[in-house]
Residue, then its C-alpha position, 0 to 999 in steps of 0.5 A: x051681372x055685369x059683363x066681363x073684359x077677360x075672355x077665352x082665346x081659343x086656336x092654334x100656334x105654329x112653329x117653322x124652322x127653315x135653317x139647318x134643316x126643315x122642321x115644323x109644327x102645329x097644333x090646337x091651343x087656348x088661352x085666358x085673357x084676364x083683366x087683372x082688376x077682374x080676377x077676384x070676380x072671376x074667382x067668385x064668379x066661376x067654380x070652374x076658375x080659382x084665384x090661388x087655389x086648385x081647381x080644373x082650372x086655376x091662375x096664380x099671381x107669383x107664377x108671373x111676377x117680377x118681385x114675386x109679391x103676387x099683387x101683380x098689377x103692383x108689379x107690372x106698373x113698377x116695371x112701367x114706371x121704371x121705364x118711365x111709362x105712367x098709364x093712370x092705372x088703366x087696364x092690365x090684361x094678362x094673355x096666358x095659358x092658365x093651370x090645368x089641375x094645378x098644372x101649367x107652363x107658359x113658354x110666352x105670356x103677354x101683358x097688354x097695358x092701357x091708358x084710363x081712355x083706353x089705349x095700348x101704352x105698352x106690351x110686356x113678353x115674358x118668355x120662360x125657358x124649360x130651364x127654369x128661367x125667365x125674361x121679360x122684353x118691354x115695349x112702349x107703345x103710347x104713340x103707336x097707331x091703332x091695329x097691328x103692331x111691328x116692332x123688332x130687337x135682339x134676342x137676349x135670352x135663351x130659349x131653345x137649345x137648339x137656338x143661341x142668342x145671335x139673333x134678332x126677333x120681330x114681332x108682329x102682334x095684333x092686340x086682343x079684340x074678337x081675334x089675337x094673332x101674334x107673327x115672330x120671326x128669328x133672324x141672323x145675318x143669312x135671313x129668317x131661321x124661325x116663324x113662329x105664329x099664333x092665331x086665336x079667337x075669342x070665345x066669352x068666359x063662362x064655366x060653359x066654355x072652360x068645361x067645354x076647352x078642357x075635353x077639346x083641349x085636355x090636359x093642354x098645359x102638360x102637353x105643351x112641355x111633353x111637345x117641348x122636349x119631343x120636338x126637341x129630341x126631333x131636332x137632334x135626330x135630324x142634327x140639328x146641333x145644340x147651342x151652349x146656355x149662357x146665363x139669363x140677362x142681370x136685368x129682369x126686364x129689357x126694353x124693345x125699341x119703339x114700334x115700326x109703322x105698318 
């Protein structure tokens, strides 16, 4: 049996907000790394998993496309070539939070995009808000260096609505090897607002390690939006004043400027 490219991530997220009042939080997550071109394998492989179909745990494709056809690899490299990124169809590999008994929000999935040798040519963020709506921020990294990568640009959608939209993000992101770790900062003309950092190790994908995820983790993709609208209420209790939601961008993707140099 050959062995797999896509993985469990497994670890935890953090969140600390510094302005206008102190307000932090952490807790335990997983996540799947799916090589695209693996996911009917995976669905054949194990009884754990389905592909479009329910299951203890489950993916499905039209939860993250940007035309929605749910051929996503299709997809993503027409956002690719659009942005003028041609990546020989080399690997796709989606970072996500999968269903949980047909269950599941995803405040953040990751696209790693590479090259036919190999290399990282560009990363996809796609961001969903509580309010239905979703943003995906683009960046090209064919020329950047191997390790982590920097790279920073303004926020153009929102999120929280306790954040508005007169920040810049910095991303800080070490690609999926035996550990992910991921570092964002919010920035606004007084300095840093919000940390957020994410740190996960991999762990190979059986049905072993998805039963094990689901009694350490259980019901994590509910939890997550009931975390959401907890700490939200939190906020407001320490008053922390809501921001108005303008509408999404026109566009469904929005480029990134290139890398920093370490």
């Amino acid at each position: 049996m050959s062995e797999l490219c896509s993985a469990l991530y497994i670890g935890r997220v953090s969140h600390e907000r510094m302005r206008p009042r102190r307000h932090r939080l952490a807790y335990r997550v997983f996540s799947l790394l799916v090589d695209l071109d693996e996911l009917e394998t995976l669905d054949r492989r194990l009884r754990l998993f389905s592909l479009n179909a329910f299951n203890l745990f489950s993916l499905r494709p039209r939860d993250y496309g940007f035309a929605r056809s749910g051929d996503l690899r299709n997809e993503v490299e027409s956002v690719l070539r659009a942005a003028g990124i041609d990546l020989g169809s080399g690997p796709i590999r989606l970072l996500t939070m999968p269903r949980v008994l047909g269950y599941a929000f995803n405040p953040l999935s990751i696209f790693f995009c590479h090259a036919r040798n190999g290399a990282l040519g560009a990363i996809l963020y796609q961001v969903n808000n509580t309010f239905g709506q979703r943003h995906t921020y683009l960046v090209d990294t064919q020329d950047a260096d191997q390790g982590p990568l920097t790279h920073q640009g303004r926020k153009l959608f929102y999120v929280s609505p306790f954040l508005g939209l007169d920040l810049a993000y910095r991303f800080r992101i070490r690609p999926p090897d035996e550990i992910f770790s991921l570092d964002i900062e919010a920035r606004d003309v007084d300095g840093l607002v919000l940390f957020a950092a994410q740190k996960l190790r991999r762990v190979p994908l059986s049905d072993g390690s998805l039963l094990r995820v689901f009694f350490t983790h259980p019901l994590m993709t509910a939890k997550v939006i009931a975390g959401i609208h907890w700490e939200a209420l939190l906020l407001w209790l320490k008053g922390v004043p809501l921001q108005s939601r303008p509408p999404p961008p026109a566009q469904a993707v929005s480029p990134i400027p290139g890398h920093e140099k370490p």
